[in-house]
PyMOL commands that place a pseudoatom at each C-alpha (Angstrom):
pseudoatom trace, name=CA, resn=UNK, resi=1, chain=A, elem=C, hetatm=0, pos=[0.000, 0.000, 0.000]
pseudoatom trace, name=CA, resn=UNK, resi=2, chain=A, elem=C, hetatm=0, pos=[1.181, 3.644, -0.475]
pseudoatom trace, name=CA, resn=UNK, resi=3, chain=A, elem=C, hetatm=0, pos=[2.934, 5.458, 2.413]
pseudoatom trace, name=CA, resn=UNK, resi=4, chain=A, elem=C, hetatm=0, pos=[-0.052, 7.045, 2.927]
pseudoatom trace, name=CA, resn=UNK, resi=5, chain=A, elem=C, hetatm=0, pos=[-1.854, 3.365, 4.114]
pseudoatom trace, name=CA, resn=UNK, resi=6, chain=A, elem=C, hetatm=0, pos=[-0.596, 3.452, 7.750]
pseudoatom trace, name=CA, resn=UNK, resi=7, chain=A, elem=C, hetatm=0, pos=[-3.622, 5.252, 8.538]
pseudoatom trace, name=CA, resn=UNK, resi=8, chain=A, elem=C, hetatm=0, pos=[-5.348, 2.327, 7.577]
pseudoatom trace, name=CA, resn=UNK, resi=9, chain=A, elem=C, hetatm=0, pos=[-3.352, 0.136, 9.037]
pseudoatom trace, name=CA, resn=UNK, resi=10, chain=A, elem=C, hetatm=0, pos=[-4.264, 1.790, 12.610]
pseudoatom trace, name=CA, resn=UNK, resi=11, chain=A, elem=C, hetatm=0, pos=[-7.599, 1.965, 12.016]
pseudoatom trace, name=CA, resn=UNK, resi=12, chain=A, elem=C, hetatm=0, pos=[-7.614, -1.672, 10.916]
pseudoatom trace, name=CA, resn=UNK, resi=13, chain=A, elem=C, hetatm=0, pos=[-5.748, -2.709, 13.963]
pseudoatom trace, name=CA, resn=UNK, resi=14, chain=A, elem=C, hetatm=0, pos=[-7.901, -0.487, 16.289]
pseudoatom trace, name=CA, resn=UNK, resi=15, chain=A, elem=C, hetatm=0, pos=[-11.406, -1.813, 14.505]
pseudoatom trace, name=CA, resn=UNK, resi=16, chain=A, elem=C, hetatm=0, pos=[-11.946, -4.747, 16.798]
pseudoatom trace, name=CA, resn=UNK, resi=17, chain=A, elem=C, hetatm=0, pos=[-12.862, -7.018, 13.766]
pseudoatom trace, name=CA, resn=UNK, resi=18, chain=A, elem=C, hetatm=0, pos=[-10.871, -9.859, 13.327]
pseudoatom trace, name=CA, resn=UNK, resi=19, chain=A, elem=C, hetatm=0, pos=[-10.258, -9.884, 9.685]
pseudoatom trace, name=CA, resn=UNK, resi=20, chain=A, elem=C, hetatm=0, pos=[-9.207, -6.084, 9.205]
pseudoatom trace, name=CA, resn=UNK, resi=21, chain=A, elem=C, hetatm=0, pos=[-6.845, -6.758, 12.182]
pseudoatom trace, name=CA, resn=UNK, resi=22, chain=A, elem=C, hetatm=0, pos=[-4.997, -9.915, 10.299]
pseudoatom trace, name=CA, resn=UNK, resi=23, chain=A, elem=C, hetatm=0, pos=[-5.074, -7.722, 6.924]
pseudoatom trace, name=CA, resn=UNK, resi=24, chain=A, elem=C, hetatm=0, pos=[-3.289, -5.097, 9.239]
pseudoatom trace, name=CA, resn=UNK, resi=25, chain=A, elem=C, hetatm=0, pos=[-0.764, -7.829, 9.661]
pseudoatom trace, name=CA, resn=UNK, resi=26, chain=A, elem=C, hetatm=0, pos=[-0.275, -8.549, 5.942]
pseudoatom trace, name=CA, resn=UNK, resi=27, chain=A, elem=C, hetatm=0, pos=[-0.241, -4.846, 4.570]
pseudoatom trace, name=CA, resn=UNK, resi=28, chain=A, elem=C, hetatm=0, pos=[3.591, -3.412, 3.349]
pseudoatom trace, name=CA, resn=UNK, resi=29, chain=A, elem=C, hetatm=0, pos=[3.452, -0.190, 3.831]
pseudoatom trace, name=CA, resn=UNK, resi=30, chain=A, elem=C, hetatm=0, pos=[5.903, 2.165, 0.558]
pseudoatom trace, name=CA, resn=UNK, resi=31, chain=A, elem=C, hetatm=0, pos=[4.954, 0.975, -2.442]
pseudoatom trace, name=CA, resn=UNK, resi=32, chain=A, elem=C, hetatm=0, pos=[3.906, 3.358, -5.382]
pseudoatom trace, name=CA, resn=UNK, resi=33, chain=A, elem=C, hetatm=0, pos=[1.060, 2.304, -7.388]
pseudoatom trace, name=CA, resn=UNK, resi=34, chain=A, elem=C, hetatm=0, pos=[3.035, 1.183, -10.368]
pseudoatom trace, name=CA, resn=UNK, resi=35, chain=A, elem=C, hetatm=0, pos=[5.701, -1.220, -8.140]
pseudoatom trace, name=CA, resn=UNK, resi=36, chain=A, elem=C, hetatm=0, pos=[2.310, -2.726, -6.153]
pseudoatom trace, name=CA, resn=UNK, resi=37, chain=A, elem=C, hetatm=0, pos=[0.813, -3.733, -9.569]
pseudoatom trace, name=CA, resn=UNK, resi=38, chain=A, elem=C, hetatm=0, pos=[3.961, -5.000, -11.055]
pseudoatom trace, name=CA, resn=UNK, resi=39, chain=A, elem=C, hetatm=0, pos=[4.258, -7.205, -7.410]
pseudoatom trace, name=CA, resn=UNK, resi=40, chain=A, elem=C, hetatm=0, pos=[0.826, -8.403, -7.535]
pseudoatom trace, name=CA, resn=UNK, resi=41, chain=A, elem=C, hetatm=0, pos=[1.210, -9.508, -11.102]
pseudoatom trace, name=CA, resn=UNK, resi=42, chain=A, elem=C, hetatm=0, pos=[5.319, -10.990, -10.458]
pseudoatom trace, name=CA, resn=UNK, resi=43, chain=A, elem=C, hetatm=0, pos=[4.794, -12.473, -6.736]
pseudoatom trace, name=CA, resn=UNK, resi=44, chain=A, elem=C, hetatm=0, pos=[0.467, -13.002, -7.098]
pseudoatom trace, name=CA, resn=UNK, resi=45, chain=A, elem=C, hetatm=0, pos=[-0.124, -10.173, -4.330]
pseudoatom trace, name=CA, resn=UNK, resi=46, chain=A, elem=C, hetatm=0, pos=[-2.438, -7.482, -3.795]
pseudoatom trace, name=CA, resn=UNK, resi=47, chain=A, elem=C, hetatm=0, pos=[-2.582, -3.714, -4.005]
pseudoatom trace, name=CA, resn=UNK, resi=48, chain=A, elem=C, hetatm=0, pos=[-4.341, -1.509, -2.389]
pseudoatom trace, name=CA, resn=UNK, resi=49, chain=A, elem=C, hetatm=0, pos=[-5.171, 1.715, -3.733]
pseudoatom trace, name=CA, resn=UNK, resi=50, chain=A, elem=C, hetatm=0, pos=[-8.057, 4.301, -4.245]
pseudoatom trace, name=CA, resn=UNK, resi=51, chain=A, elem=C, hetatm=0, pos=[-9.959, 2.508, -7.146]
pseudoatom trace, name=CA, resn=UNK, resi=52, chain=A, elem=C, hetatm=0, pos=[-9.835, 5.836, -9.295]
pseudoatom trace, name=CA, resn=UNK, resi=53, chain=A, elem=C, hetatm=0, pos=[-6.358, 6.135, -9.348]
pseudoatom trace, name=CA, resn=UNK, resi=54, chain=A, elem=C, hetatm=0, pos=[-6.049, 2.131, -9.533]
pseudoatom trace, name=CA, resn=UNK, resi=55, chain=A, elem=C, hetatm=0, pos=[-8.065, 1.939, -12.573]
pseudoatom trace, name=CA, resn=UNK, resi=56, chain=A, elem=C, hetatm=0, pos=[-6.016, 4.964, -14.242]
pseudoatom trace, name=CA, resn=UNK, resi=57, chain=A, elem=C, hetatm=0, pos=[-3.020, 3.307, -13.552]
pseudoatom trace, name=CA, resn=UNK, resi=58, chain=A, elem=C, hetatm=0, pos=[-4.101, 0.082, -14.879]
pseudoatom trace, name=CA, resn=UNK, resi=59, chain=A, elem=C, hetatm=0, pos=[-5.736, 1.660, -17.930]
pseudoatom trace, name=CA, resn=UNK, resi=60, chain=A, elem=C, hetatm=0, pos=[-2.224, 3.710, -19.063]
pseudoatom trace, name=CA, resn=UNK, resi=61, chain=A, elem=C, hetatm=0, pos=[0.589, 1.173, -17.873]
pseudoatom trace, name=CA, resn=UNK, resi=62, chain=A, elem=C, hetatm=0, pos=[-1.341, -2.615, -17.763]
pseudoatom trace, name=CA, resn=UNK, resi=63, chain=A, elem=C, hetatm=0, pos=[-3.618, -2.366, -20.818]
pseudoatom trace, name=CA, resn=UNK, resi=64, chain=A, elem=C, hetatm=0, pos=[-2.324, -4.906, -23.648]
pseudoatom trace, name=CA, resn=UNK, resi=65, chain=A, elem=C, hetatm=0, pos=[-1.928, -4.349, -26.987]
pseudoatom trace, name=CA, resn=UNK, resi=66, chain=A, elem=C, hetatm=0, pos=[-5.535, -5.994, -27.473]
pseudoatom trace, name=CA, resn=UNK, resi=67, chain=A, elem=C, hetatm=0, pos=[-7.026, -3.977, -25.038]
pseudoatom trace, name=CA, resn=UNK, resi=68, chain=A, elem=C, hetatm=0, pos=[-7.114, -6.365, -22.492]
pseudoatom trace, name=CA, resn=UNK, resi=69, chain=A, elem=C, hetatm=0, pos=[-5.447, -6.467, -19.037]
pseudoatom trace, name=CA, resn=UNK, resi=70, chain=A, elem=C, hetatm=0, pos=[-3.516, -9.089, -17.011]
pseudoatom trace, name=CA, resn=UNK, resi=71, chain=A, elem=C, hetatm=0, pos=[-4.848, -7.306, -13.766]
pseudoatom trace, name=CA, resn=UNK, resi=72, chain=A, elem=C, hetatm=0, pos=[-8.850, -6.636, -12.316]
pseudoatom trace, name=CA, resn=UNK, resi=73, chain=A, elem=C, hetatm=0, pos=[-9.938, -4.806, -9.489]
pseudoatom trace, name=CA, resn=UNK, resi=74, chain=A, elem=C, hetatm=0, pos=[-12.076, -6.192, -6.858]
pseudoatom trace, name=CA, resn=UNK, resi=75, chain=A, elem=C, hetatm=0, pos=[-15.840, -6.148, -6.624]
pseudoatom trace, name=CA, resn=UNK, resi=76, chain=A, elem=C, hetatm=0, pos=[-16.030, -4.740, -3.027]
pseudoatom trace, name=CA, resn=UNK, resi=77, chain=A, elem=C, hetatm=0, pos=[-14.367, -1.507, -1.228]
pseudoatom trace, name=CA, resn=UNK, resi=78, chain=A, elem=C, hetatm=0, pos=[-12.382, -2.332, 1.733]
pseudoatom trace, name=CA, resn=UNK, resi=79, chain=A, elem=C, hetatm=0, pos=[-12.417, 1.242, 2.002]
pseudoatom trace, name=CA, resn=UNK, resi=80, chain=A, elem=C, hetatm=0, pos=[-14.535, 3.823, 0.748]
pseudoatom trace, name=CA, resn=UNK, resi=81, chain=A, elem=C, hetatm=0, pos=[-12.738, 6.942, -1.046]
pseudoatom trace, name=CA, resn=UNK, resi=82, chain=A, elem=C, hetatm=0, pos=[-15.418, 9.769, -0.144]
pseudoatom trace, name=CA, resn=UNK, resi=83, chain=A, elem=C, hetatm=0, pos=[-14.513, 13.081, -1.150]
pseudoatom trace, name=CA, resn=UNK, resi=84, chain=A, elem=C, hetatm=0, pos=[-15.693, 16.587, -1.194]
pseudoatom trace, name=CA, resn=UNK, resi=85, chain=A, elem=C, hetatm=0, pos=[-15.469, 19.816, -2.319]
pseudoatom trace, name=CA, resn=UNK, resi=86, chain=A, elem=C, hetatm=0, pos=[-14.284, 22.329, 0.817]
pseudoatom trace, name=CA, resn=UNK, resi=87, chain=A, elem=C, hetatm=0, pos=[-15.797, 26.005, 0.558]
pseudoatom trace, name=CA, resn=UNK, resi=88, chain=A, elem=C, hetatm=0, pos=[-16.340, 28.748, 3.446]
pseudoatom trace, name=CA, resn=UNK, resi=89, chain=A, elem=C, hetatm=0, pos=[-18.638, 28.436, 6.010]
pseudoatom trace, name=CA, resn=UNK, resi=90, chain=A, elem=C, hetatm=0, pos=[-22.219, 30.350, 5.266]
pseudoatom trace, name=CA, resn=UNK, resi=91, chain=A, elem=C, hetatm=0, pos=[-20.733, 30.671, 1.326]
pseudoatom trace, name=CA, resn=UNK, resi=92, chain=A, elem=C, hetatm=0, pos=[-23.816, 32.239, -0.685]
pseudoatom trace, name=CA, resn=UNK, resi=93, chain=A, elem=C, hetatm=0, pos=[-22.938, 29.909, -3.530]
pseudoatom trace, name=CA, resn=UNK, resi=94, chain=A, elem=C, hetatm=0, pos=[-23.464, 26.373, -1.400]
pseudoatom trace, name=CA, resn=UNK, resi=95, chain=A, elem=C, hetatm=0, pos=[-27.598, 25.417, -2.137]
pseudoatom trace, name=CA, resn=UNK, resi=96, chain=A, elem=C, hetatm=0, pos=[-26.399, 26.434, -5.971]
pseudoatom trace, name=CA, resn=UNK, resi=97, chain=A, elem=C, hetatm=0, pos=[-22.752, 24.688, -5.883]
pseudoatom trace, name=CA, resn=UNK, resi=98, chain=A, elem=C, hetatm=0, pos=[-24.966, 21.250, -4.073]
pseudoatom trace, name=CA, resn=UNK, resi=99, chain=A, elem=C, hetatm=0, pos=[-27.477, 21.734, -6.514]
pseudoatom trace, name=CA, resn=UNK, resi=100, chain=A, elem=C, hetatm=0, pos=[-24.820, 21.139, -9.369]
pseudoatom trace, name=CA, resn=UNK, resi=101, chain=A, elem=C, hetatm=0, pos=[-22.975, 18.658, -7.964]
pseudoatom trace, name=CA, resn=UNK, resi=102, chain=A, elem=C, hetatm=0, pos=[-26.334, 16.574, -7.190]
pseudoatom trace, name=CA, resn=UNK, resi=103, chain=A, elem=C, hetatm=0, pos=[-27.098, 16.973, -10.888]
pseudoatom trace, name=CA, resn=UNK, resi=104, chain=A, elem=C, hetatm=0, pos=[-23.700, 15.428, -12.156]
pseudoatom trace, name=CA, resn=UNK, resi=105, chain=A, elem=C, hetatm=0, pos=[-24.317, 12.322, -10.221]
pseudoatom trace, name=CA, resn=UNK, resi=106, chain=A, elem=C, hetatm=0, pos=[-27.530, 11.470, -10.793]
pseudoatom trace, name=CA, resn=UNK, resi=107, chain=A, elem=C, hetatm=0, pos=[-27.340, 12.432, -14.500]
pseudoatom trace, name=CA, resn=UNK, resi=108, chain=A, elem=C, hetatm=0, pos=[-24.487, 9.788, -14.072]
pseudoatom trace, name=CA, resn=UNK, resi=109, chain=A, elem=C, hetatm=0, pos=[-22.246, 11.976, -15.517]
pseudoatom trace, name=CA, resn=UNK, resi=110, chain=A, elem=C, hetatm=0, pos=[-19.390, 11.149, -13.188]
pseudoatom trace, name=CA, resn=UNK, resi=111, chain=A, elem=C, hetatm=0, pos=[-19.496, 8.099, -14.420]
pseudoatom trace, name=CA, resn=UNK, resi=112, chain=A, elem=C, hetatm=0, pos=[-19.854, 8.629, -17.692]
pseudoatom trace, name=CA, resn=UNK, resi=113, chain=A, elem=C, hetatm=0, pos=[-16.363, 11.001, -17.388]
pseudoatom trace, name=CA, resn=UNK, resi=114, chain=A, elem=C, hetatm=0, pos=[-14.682, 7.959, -15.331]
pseudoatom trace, name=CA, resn=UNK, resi=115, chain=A, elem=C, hetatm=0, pos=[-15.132, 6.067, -18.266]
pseudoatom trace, name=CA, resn=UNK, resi=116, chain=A, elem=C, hetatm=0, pos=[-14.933, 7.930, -21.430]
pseudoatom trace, name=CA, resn=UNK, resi=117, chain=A, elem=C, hetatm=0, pos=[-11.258, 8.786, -19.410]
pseudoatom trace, name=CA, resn=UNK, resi=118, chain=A, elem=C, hetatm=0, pos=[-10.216, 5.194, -18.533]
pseudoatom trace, name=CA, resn=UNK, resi=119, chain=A, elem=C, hetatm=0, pos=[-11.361, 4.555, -22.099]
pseudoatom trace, name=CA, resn=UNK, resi=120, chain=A, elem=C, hetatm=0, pos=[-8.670, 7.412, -23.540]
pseudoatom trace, name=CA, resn=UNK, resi=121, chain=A, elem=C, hetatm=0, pos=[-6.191, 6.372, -21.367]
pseudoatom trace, name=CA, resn=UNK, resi=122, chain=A, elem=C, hetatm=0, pos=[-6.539, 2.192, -22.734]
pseudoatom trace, name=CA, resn=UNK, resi=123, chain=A, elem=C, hetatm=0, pos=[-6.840, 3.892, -26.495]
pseudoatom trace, name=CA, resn=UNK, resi=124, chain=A, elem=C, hetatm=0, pos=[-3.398, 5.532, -25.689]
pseudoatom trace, name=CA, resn=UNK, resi=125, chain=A, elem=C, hetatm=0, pos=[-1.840, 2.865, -23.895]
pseudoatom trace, name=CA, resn=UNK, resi=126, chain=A, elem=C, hetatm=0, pos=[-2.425, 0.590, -27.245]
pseudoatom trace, name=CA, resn=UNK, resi=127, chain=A, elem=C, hetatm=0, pos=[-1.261, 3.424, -29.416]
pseudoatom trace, name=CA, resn=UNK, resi=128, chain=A, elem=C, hetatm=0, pos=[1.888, 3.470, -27.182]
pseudoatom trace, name=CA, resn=UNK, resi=129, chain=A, elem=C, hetatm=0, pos=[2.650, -0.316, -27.367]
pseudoatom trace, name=CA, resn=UNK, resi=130, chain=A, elem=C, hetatm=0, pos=[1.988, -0.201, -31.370]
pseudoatom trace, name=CA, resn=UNK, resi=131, chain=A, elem=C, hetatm=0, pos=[4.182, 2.403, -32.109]
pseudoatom trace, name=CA, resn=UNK, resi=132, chain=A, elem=C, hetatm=0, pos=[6.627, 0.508, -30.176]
pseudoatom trace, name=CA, resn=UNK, resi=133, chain=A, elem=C, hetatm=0, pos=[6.129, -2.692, -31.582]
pseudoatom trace, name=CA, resn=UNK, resi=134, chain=A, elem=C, hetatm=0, pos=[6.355, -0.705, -35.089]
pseudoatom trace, name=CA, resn=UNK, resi=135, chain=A, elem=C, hetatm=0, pos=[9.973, 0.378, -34.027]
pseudoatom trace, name=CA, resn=UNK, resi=136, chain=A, elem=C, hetatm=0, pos=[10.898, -2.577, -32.857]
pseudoatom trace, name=CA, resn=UNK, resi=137, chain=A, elem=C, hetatm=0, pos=[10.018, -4.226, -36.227]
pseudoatom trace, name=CA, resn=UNK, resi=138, chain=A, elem=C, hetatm=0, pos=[11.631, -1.504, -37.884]
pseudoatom trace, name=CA, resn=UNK, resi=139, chain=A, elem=C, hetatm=0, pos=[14.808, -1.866, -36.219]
pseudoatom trace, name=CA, resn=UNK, resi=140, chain=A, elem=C, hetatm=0, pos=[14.750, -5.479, -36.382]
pseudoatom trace, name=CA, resn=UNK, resi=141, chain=A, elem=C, hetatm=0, pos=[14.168, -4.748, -40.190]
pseudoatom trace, name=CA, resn=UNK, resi=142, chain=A, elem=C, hetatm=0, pos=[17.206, -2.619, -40.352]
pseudoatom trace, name=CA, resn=UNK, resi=143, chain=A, elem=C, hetatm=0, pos=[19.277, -5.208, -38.161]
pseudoatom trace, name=CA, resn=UNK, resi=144, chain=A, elem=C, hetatm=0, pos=[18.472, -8.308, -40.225]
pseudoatom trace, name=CA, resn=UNK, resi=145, chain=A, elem=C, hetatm=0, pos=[19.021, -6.483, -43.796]
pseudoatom trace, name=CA, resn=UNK, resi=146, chain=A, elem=C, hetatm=0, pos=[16.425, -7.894, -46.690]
pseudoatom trace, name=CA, resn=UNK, resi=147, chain=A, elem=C, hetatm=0, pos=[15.216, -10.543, -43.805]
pseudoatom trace, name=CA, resn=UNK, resi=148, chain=A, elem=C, hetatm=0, pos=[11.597, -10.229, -42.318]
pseudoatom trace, name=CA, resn=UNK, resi=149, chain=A, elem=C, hetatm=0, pos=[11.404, -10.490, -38.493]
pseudoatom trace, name=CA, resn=UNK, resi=150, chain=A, elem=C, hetatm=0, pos=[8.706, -11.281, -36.778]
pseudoatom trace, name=CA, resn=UNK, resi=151, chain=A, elem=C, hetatm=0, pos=[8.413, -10.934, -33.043]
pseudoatom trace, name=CA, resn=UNK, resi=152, chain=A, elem=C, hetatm=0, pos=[6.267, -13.614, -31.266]
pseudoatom trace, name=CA, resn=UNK, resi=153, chain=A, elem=C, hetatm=0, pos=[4.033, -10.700, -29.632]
pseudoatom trace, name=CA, resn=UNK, resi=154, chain=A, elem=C, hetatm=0, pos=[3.106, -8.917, -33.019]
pseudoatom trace, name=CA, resn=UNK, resi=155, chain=A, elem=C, hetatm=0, pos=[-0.493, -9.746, -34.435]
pseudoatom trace, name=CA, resn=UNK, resi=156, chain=A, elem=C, hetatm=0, pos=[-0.434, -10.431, -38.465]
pseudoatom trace, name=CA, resn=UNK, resi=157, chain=A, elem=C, hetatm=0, pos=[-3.580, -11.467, -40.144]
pseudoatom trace, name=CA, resn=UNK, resi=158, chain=A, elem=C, hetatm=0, pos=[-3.908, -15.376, -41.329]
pseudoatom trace, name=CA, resn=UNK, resi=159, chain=A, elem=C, hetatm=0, pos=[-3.072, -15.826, -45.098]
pseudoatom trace, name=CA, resn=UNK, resi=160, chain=A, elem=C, hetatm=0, pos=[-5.385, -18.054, -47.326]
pseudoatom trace, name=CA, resn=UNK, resi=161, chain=A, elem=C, hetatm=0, pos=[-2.721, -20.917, -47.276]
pseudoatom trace, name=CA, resn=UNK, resi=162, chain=A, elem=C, hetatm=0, pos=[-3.493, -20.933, -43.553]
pseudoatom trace, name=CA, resn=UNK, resi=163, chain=A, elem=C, hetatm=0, pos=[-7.057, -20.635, -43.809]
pseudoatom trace, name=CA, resn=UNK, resi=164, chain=A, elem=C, hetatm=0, pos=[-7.132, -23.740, -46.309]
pseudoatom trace, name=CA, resn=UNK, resi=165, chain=A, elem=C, hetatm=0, pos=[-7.580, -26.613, -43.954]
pseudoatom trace, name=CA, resn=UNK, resi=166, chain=A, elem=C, hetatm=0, pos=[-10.436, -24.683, -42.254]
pseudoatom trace, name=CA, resn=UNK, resi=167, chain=A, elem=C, hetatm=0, pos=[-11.973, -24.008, -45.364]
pseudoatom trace, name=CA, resn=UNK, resi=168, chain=A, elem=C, hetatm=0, pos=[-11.847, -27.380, -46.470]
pseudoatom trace, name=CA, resn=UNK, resi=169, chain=A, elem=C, hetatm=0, pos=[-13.547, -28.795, -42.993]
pseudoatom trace, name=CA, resn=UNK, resi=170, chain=A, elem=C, hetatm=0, pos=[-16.449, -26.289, -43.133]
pseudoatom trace, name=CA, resn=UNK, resi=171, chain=A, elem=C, hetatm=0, pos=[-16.957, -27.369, -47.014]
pseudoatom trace, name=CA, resn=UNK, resi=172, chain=A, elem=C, hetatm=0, pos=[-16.825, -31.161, -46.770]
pseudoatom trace, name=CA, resn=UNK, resi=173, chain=A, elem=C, hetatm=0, pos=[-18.930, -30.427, -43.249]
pseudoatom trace, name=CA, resn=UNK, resi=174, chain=A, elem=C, hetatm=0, pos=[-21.675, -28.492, -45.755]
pseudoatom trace, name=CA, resn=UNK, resi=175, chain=A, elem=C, hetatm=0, pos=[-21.245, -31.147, -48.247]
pseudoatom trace, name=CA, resn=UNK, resi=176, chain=A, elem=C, hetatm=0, pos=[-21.901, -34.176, -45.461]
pseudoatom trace, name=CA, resn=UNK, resi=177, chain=A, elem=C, hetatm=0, pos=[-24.958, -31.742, -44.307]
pseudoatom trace, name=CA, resn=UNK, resi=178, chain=A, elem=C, hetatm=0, pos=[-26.489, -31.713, -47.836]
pseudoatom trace, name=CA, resn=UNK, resi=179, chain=A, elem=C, hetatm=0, pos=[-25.982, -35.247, -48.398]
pseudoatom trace, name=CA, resn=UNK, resi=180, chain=A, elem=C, hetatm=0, pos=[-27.727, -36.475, -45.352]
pseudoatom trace, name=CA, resn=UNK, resi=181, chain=A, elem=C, hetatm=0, pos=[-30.807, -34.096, -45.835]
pseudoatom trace, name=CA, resn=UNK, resi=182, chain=A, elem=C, hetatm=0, pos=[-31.242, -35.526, -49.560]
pseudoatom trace, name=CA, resn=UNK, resi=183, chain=A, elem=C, hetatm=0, pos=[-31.085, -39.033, -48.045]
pseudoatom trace, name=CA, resn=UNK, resi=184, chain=A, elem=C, hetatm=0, pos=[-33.349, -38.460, -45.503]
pseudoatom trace, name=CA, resn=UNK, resi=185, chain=A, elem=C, hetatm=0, pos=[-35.881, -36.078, -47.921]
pseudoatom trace, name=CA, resn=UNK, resi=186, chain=A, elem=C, hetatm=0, pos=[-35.389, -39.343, -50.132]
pseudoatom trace, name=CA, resn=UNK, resi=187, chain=A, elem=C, hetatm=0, pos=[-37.045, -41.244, -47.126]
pseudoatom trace, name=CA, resn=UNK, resi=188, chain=A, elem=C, hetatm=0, pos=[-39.622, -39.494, -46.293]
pseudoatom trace, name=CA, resn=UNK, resi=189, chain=A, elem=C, hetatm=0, pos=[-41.477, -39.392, -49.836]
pseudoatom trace, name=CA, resn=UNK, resi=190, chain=A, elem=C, hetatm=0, pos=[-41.024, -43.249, -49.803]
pseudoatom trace, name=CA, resn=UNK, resi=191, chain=A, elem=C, hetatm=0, pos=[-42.570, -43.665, -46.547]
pseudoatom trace, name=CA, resn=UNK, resi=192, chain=A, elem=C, hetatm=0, pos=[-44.880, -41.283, -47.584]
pseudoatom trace, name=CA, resn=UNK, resi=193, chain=A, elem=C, hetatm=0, pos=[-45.474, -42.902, -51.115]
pseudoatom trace, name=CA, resn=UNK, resi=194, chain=A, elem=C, hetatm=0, pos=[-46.153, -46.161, -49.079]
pseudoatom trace, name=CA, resn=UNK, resi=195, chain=A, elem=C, hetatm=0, pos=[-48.731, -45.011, -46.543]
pseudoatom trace, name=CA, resn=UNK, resi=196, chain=A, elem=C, hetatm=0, pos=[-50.833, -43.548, -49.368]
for i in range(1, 196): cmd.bond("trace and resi %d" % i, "trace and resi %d" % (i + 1))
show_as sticks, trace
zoom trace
C-alpha cells in the first residue's frame, strides 16, 4: 500500500474485527502504485489503492496491446474513497454549488467522465505499445538487412494458405450436411409414397 496506508493500518488494527486486524498484519506499507501492480502480477499479491487512481493506472501502464489487461480490481471496497469539495462556512454559492454537484451524479455523468477517461487512457496505452512494436520491427528490419522479423508478440492477419484446412472442414462439413438431408428427404417421400 502507499505510504499514505498506515492510517489504515491503525484503524484496521484499532477496529476490533478480526479480519481487518490480520489484513493489518499482511499490509507493506511504501509501495507506489506502479511497483504494487507490477508485485501483484510478479509475486500473485495485492494492491491496495483508491480505485480511481487504480483503474487509471491500470488503464495507461497494464492495458495490452488488445485492449485487455492481465490485472482486475475487486468487486467490493475495503475502504470507501469519499470526497468533497471544501468552501467557506455560510458561502452564498453552497444550495447552488450542491445543486450542481447533485445533478452530475444522478445524470451519471461522473461516471460517464470515469469512463470515457479510462477509455482514452486504454486507447493511448495501445497506441503506445503499437508504435513501439512498429519500431521494434523496424529496427529489427534494419538489423536483419532484406530478412523479415517477426516478433512472437506482433499480431499479423492469417493468409489463405493458412485458412485452407479450415476451409476445407467447413466445405466437406456443408457437403456431409447436404448429403444427409437428400437421403433423408429421399425417405420421407417413400414412406410417404407407401402409406398412401
Amino acid at each position: 500500500m502507499m505510504p499514505w496506508g498506515k492510517d489504515f493500518i491503525t484503524y484496521f488494527r484499532i477496529s476490533g474485527s478480526p479480519l481487518f486486524a490480520r489484513m493489518a498484519d499482511l499490509l507493506d506499507i511504501g509501495y507506489d502504485t506502479i511497483d504494487g501492480l507490477n508485485m501483484a502480477l510478479v509475486e500473485n499479491q495485492a494492491h491496495m489503492e483508491t480505485i480511481h487512481k487504480m483503474q487509471q493506472d491500470i488503464a495507461d501502464h497494464f492495458t495490452r496491446i488488445d485492449g485487455t489487461s492481465p490485472l482486475y480490481i475487486g468487486r467490493e471496497s475495503i475502504m470507501p474513497g469519499l470526497s468533497a469539495w471544501p468552501i467557506p462556512h455560510d458561502a452564498p454559492y453552497k444550495t447552488q454549488l450542491d445543486r450542481c454537484i447533485s445533478a452530475v451524479v444522478e445524470a451519471g455523468l461522473y461516471e460517464k467522465w470515469t469512463e470515457d477517461m479510462l477509455e482514452l487512457a486504454r486507447k493511448d496505452s495501445r497506441a503506445r505499445q503499437r508504435k513501439q512494436l512498429e519500431q521494434q520491427h523496424v529496427e529489427g528490419k534494419q538489423e536483419e538487412g532484406t530478412a523479415s522479423s517477426s516478433s512472437s508478440s506482433s499480431i499479423h492477419a492469417l493468409t489463405l494458405t493458412q485458412m485452407q484446412g479450415p476451409l476445407i472442414l467447413l466445405l466437406l462439413g456443408l457437403l456431409t450436411a447436404g448429403i444427409t438431408f437428400s437421403i433423408e428427404m429421399l425417405i420421407m417421400r417413400r414412406h410417404n409414397l407407401h402409406k398412401k
